[in-house]
N, C-alpha and C positions, 0 to 999 in steps of 0.2 A: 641569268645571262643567256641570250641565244647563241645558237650556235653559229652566225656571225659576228658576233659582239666576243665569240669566245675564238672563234677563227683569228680575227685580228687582233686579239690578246695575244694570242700565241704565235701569228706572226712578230709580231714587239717582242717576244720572251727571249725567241728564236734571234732574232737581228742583235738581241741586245741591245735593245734600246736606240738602233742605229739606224741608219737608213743605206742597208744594204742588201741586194739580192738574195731570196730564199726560196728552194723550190716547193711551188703549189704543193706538191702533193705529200714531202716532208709535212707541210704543216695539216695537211686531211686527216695522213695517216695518224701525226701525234692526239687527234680527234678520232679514229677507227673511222672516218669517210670512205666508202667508197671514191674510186677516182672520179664519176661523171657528178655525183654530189659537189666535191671540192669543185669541179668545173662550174657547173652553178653556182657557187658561192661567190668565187672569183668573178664571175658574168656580172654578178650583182653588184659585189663590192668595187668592181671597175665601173661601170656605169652611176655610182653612187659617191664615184672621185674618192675613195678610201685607199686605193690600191694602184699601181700601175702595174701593165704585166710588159716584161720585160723577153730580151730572146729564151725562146724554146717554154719551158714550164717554169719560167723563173719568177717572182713578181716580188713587190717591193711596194712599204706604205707610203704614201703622200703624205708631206709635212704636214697639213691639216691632221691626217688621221695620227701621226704621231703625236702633234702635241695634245691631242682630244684624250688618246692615250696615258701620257705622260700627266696632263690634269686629273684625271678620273682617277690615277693611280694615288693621286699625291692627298687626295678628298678622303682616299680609307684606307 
């Protein structure tokens, strides 16, 4: 798993399967990211429609990436 593929795991872990705000850098640290790492990650996975970022450091997944999520999970 990369460690964007493991970033938005653990944003899903974090929401609780939900789709509710979580801050960026909660989910870095739960990965040991440095803060401008997360930042990049975020850059990507917003440009890539997986993520929206939300006020201040908050960000939240797109129903695409959840239920891509939610399938992937349900496969193993």
């Amino acid at each position: 798993m990369t460690v964007r593929e493991q970033f938005l795991q653990n944003l899903y872990d974090m929401a609780k399967g939900q789709l509710t705000t979580i801050d960026r850098y909660d989910v870095g640290n739960e990965l040991d990211l440095p803060n401008d790492e997360t930042d990049a990650i975020v850059d990507v996975l917003t440009d890539t429609g997986k993520i929206t970022k939300m006020a201040g450091s908050t960000i939240m997944l797109t129903v695409d990436a959840q239920n891509e999520i939610k399938q992937n999970s349900s496969k193993g």
